[in-house]
C-alpha positions in Angstrom: 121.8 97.9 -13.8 125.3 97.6 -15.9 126.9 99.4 -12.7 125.4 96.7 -10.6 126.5 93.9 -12.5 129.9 95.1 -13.0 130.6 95.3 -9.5 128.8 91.9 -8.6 132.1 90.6 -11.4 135.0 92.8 -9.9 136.8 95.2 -12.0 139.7 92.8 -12.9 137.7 89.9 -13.9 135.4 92.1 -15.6 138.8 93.6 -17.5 140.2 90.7 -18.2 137.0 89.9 -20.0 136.6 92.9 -21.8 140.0 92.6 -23.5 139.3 88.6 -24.3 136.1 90.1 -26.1 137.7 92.4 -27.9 140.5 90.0 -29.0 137.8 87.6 -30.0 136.4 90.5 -32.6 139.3 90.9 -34.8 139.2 87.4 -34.9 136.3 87.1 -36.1 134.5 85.3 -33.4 132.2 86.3 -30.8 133.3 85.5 -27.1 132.2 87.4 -24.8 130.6 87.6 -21.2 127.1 89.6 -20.6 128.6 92.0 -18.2 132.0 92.5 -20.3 129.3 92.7 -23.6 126.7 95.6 -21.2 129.5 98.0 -20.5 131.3 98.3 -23.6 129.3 97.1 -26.7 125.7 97.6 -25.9 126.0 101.3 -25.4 127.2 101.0 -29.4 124.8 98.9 -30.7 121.8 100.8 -28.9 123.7 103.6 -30.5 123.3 102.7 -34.1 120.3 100.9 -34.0 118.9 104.1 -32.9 120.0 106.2 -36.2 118.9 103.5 -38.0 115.3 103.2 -37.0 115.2 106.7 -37.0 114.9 106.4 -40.8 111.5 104.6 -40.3 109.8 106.6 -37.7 107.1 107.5 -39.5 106.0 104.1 -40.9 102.9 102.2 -39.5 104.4 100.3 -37.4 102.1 98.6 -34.2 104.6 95.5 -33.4 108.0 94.9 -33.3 110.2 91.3 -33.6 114.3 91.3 -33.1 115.9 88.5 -34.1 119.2 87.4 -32.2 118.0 89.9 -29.6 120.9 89.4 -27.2 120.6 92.2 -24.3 118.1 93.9 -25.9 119.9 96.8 -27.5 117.7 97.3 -31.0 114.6 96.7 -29.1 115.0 99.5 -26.4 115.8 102.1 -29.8 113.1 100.6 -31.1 110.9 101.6 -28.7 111.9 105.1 -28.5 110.2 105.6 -32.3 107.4 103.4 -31.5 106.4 103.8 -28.3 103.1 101.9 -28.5 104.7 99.1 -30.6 104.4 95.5 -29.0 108.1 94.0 -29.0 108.9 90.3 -29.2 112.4 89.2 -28.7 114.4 85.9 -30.0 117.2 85.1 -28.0 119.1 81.7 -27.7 121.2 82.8 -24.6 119.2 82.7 -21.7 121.3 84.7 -19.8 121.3 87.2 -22.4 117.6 87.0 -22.6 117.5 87.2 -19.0 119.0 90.6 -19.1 117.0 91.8 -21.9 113.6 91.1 -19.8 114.9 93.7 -17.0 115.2 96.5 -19.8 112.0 95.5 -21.4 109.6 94.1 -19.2 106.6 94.2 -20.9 108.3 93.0 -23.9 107.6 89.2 -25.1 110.6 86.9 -24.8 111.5 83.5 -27.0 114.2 81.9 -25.5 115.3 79.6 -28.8 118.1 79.0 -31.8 116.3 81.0 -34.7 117.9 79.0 -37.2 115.7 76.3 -36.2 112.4 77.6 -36.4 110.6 77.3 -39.7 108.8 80.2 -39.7 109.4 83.6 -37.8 106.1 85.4 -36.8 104.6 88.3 -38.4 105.3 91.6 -37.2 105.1 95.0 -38.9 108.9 95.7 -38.0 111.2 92.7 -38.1 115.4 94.2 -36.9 118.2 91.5 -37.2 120.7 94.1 -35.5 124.5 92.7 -35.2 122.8 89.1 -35.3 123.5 87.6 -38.6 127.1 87.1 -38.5 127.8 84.0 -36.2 124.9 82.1 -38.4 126.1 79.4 -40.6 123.1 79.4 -43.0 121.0 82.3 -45.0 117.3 83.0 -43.2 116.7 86.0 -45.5 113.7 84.7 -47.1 112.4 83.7 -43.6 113.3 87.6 -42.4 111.4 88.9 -45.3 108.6 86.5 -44.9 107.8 87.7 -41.4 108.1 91.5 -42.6 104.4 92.9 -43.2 106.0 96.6 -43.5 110.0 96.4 -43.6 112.8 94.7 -42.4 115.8 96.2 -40.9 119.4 94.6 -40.8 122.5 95.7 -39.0 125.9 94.2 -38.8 129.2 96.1 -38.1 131.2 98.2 -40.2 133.9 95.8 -41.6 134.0 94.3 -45.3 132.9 91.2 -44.0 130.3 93.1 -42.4 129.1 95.3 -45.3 129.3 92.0 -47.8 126.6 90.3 -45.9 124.4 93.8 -45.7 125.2 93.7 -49.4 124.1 90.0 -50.1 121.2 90.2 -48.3 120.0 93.4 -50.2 120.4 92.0 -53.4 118.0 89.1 -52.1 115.6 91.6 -50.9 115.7 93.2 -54.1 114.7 90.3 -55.9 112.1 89.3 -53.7 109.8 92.7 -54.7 111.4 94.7 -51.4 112.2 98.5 -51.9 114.9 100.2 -50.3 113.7 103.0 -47.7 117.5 103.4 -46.5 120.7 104.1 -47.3 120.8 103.4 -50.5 119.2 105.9 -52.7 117.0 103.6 -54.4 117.1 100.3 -55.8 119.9 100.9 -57.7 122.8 98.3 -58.4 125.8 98.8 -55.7 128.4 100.7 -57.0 131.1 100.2 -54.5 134.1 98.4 -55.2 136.1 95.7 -53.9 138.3 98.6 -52.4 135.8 99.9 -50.3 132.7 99.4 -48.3 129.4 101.2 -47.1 129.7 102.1 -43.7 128.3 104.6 -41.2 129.2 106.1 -37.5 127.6 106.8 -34.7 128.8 108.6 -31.7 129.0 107.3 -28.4 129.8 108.7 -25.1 131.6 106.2 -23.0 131.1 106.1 -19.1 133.8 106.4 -16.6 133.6 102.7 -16.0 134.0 102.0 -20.0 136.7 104.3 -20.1 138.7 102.1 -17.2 137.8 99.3 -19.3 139.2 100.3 -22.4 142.2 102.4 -21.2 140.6 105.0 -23.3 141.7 109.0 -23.0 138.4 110.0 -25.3 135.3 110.6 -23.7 133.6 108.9 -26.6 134.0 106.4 -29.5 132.7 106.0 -33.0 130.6 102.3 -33.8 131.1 101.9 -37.4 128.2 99.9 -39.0 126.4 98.7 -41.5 122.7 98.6 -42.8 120.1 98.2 -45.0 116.2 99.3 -44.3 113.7 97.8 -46.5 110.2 98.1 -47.0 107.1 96.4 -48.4 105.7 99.4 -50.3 107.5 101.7 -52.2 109.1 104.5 -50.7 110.7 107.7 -51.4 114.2 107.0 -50.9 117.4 109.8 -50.2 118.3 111.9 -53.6 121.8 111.2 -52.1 123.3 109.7 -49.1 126.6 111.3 -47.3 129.5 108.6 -47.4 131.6 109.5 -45.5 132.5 113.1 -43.0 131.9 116.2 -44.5 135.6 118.0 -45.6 135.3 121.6 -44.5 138.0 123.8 -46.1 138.0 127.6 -46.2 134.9 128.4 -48.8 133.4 125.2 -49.5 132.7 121.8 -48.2 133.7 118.4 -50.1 131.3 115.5 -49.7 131.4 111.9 -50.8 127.7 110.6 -52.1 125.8 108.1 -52.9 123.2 108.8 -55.6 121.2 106.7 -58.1 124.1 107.7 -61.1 126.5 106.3 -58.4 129.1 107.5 -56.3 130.0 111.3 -56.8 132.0 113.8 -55.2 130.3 117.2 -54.6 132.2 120.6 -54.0 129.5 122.6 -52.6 131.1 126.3 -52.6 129.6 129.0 -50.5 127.8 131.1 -53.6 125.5 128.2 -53.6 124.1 129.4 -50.6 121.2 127.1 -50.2 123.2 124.1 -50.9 126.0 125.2 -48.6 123.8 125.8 -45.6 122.8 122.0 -45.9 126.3 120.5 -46.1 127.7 123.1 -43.2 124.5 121.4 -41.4 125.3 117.8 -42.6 126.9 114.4 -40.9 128.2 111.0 -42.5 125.6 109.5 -42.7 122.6 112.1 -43.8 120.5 112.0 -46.8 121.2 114.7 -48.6 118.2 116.3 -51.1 
C-alpha cells in the first residue's frame, strides 16, 4: 500500500514533501502529507511502539483504544501482542484515519478532535503514541480515566519530548498508577536538566525511503520516549540500560537506571554470570 500511494504522488512531489516534513520537525511543528508521513516516519513509529508494548505482553489485555491514531502505526504493534484484542482508533484527520482503516479493517474508527470529548472510553489498553505533542491542553486525567489495566505514552526522543513523558508520569504517579516500564519503580526522576531518558529502536529503511532521505545506511535509529503504567502493581526492572552497551577488551561499561538512581556498572568478565547478560544486552533492556 505505501508503494502504491507513493507512485499515485510522483517521486518529486513526494520529495519535496518529505524534506518540508522534516524541516517542519526541528521546528517544532508538524506538517506533513500522509504519503510523505507512510514512507518515512510510520515505519519508526510502528518501530518503537512495538518495543514498547512488548513490555506489556503478558497483561490481560481484551481491548485496545489509541488516541491521535494517525495512520495507525501503535495500533498494528499492538495487535501483534494482542492478537485477539478489539482496537478502537481516534483520529481527527480523515485522511489519516482513512489510511489507518486499510491496515486495520476490522478495527473501530472515531473520526474526531480528542480534546473535545469529555470522556474517552474504557479500554483495558489505552496508547497515546507520538500524539500528545501538537495538543494545547493536558488530557492526562482523561487518559488515566479510560485505563482499566495501563496506559501507555510515547512521544519522540528530544528534551521537549522526554519533559512531557516526564510530566505526565509524575501525574500518573499521583493519581495511584504504578510504573510497569522504564523506570525501575516509582522512584523520583533522577535525570538532570543536562540530559534526558531516551531509547532507540532500529529500523530498516526501504529502497524508496532511502531515495527519499538521500540516505547511504540501510537503516536508522527512532529515538523515543515512554512511560508504561499500570493499574495494579507490578514488578518493575531492577535496572534499566541507558544508553548502548561500551564493550572494551575485558569488560563492558553500562549506564543504568536503578531505584538508588543513575549508576555506572563495569561488569568485568570474572563475573561470569553478570557478563554474559551485558555481552547479551541493548539500550534499552531491563537489566536484573
Amino acid at each position: 500500500m505505501i508503494e502504491e500511494r507513493a507512485e499515485s504522488v510522483g517521486f518529486a512531489a513526494l520529495k519535496q514533501a518529505v524534506t518540508e516534513m522534516s524541516e517542519s520537525y526541528r521546528v517544532g511543528r508538524v506538517v506533513c502529507t500522509p504519503e510523505a508521513y507512510l514512507v518515512t516516519r510510520m515505519p519508526a513509529t510502528y518501530a518503537a511502539a512495538w518495543k514498547v508494548l512488548r513490555e506489556l505482553r503478558d497483561m490481560p489485555v481484551r481491548n485496545v483504544l489509541d488516541i491521535g491514531a494517525g495512520t495507525g502505526a501503535a495500533s498494528l504493534a499492538a495487535r501483534e501482542f494482542f492478537p485477539d484484542a478489539t482496537i478502537t482508533m481516534i483520529e481527527r484527520d480523515a485522511a489519516w484515519s482513512g489510511i489507518a482503516r486499510e491496515w486495520l479493517a476490522d478495527a473501530s474508527m472515531v473520526t474526531g478532535d480528542v480534546v473535545s470529548m469529555r470522556a474517552l472510553p474504557a479500554h483495558d489498553l489505552v496508547i497515546a503514541a507520538y500524539s500528545l505533542g501538537e495538543l494545547r491542553e493536558s488530557i492526562t486525567a482523561r487518559l488515566w480515566e479510560a485505563a482499566r489495566v495501563a496506559l501507555v505514552v510515547i512521544e519522540p526522543g528530544t528534551p521537549s519530548g522526554f519533559a512531557r513523558v516526564r510530566g505526565m508520569r509524575a501525574e500518573l504517579l499521583a493519581a495511584g498508577g504504578h510504573i510497569a516500564a522504564p523506570c525501575p519503580g516509582g522512584v523520583a526522576c533522577p535525570m538532570d536538566g543536562r540530559d534526558w531518558c531516551h531509547f532507540a529502536a532500529r529500523v530498516e529503511r526501504s529502497s524508496l525511503h532511502r531515495r527519499m532521505k538521500d540516505a547511504e545506511l540501510g537503516y536508522e535509529d527512532e529515538k523515543y520516549s515512554y512511560v508504561a503504567v499500570t493499574r495494579e502493581p507490578v514488578e518493575p526492572a531492577a535496572a534499566r540500560i541507558l544508553r548502548r552497551p561500551r564493550h572494551q577488551p575485558g569488560f563492558i561499561t553500562l549506564e543504568t537506571c536503578t531505584p538508588e538512581g543513575l549508576r555506572t556498572e563495569r561488569i568485568g568478565k570474572r563475573d561470569r554470570d553478570r557478563f554474559r547478560q551485558a555481552r547479551q544486552a541493548s539500550w534499552g533492556d531491563p537489566l536484573s
